[in-house]
N, C-alpha and C positions, 0 to 999 in steps of 0.2 A: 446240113448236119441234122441227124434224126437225133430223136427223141433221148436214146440211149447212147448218141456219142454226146451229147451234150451232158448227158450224166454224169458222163466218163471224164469229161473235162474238169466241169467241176468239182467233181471229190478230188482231181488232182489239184486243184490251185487249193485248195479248202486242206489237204495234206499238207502243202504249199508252206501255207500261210501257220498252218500249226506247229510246223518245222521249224520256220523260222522264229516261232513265240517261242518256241522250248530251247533253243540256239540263242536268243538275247536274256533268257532268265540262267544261260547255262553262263554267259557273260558276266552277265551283273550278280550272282552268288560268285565267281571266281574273283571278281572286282573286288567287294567285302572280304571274300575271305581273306585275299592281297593283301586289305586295307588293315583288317584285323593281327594279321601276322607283320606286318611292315611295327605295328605299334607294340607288341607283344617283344619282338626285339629289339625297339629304343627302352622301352621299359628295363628290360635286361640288360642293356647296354650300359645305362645310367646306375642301377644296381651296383652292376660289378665297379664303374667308376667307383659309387663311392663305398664299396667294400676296399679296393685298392687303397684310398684315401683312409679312409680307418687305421688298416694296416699299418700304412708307413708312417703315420701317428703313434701305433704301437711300438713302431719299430725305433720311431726316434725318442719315445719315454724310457723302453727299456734303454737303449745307447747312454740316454741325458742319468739313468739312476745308475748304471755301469760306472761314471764316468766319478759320481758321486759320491758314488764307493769307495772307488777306488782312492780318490782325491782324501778320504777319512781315515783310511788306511794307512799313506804315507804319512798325514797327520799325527795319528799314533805311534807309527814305528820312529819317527823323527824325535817324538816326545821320550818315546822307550829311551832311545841313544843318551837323550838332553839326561836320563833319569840315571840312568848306566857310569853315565860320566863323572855326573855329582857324585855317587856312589862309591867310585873309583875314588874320586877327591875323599871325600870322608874315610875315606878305609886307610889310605896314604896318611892322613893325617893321625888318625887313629895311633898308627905305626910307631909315628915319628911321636908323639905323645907317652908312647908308650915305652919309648926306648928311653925318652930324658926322665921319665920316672924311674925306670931301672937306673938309669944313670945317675940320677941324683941318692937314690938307695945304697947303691954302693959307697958312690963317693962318699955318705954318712956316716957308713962304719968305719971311714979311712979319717975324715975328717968332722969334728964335732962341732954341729952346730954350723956347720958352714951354706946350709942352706934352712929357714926357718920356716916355720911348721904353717906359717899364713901362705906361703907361696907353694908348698905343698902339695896343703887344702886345694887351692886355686887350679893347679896341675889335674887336681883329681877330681875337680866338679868340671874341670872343662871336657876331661874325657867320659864322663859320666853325657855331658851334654851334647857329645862327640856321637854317641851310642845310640841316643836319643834317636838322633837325628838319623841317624844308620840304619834304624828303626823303621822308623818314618820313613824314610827315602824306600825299604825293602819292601815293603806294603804298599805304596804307589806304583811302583814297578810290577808287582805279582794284580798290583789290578789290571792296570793298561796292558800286562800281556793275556788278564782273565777276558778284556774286551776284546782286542786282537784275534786271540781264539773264536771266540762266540762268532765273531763276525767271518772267519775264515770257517767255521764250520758250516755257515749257512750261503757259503758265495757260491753260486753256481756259473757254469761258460756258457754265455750268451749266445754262442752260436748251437745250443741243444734245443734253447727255447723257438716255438714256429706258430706262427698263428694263423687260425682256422676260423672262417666266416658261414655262421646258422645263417640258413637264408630260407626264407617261405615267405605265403603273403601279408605276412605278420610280424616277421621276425627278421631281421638283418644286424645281426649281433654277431662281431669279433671278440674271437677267445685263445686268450695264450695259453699254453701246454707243451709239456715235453712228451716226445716222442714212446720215451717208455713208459707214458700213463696208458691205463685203458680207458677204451674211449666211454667207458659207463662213467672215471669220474668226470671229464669233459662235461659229459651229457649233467651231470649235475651242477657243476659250473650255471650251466643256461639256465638252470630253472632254480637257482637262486638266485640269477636278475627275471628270469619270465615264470612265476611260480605256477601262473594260471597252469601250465602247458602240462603239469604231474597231473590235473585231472582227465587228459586225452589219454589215448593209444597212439605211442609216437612210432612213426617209422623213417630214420635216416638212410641218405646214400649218398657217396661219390662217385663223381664221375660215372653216376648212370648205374653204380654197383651197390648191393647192401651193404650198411655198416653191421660186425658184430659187438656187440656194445660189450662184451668181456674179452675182447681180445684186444692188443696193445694200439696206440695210432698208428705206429711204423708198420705191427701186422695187419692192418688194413689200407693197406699202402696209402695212407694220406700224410701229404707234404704240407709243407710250408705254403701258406696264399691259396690254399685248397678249397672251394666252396662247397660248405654241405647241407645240401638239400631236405627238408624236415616235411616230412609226408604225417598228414593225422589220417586214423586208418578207422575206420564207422564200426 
């Protein structure tokens, strides 16, 4: 072998050997990156567990304060009836009080002195105390249906309400809201538990899509159990 195939050999094992260093560095950065990405989604995986877990803690307060409600409601309207009833009694009695007065009135101009003026009296403070009470009774009643109301003005149907989980590397906050909010006030919702976050440039999205923060939830098609992503923007 001369001079220049010997050359020739050598820059080929020497290419060789280079080839194969840039072939095991091409390994071992695919390795890490493997490694990197393998960890990147248990981190997200455990996340969304316990975003999921949140949730159905939401989901079973709202059920447990539905339930609560509802149970004070029947309370009141049972008490309404209890009030109605008594009511009914007093009014019936009233009646029949009022007829043996007539009754006894008459019978005076036919008969004299046949019923005496202490028993009367008697007849006429029991109806007076009859009134009282008819009184009384009409004024508990016009409350408990003033509460009734109040409380039926502010009941809303549980299946409108959906909750929505802020996620970034900072923030992993569930937020209830109904569908026909816009999601600007959502968005204040979060930064009255994370106030820091009004001094950033926020930028949100679902499922990979912008959020517009004056348009409704439902018009940005975000669901129920829907994770949204909070981008800070430089």
């Amino acid at each position: 072998m001369n001079k220049n195939e010997k050359k020739y050999v050598d820059d080929i094992f020497a290419l060789k050997r280079e080839l194969d260093k840039y072939n095991q560095n091409l390994k071992d950065e695919l390795n890490k990156n493997k490694k990197d990405y393998l960890n990147q989604i248990n981190i997200l995986k455990r996340d969304l567990d316990k975003s999921k877990n949140e949730n159905q803690k939401l989901r079973d307060e709202l059920n447990k304060n539905k339930q609560n409600y509802l149970n004070e409601i029947n309370t009141l309207k049972k008490e309404l009836d209890k009030y109605k009833n008594d009511n009914q009694k007093l009014k019936d009695e009233l009646t029949k009080s009022n007829k043996i007065i007539s009754n006894i009135q008459n019978n005076q101009n036919n008969q004299n002195n046949q019923i005496n003026n202490n028993e009367l009296k008697k007849l006429r403070d029991e109806i007076i105390n009859l009134k009282n009470q008819l009184n009384l009774k009409n004024n508990e009643i016009k409350e408990i249906k003033n509460n009734i109301n109040i409380k039926e003005e502010t009941k809303y149907n549980i299946k409108d309400i959906i909750v929505i989980t802020f996620n970034s590397s900072e923030v992993n906050y569930g937020i209830k809201c109904l569908a026909d909010e816009t999601f600007a006030e959502v968005e204040e919702k979060l930064y009255q538990r994370y106030d820091n976050l009004r001094e950033t440039n926020n930028m949100f999205t679902v499922n990979a899509k912008p959020i517009l923060r004056f348009k409704k939830i439902k018009e940005n098609n975000i669901k129920d159990g829907d994770i949204i992503q909070l981008f800070k923007l430089e």
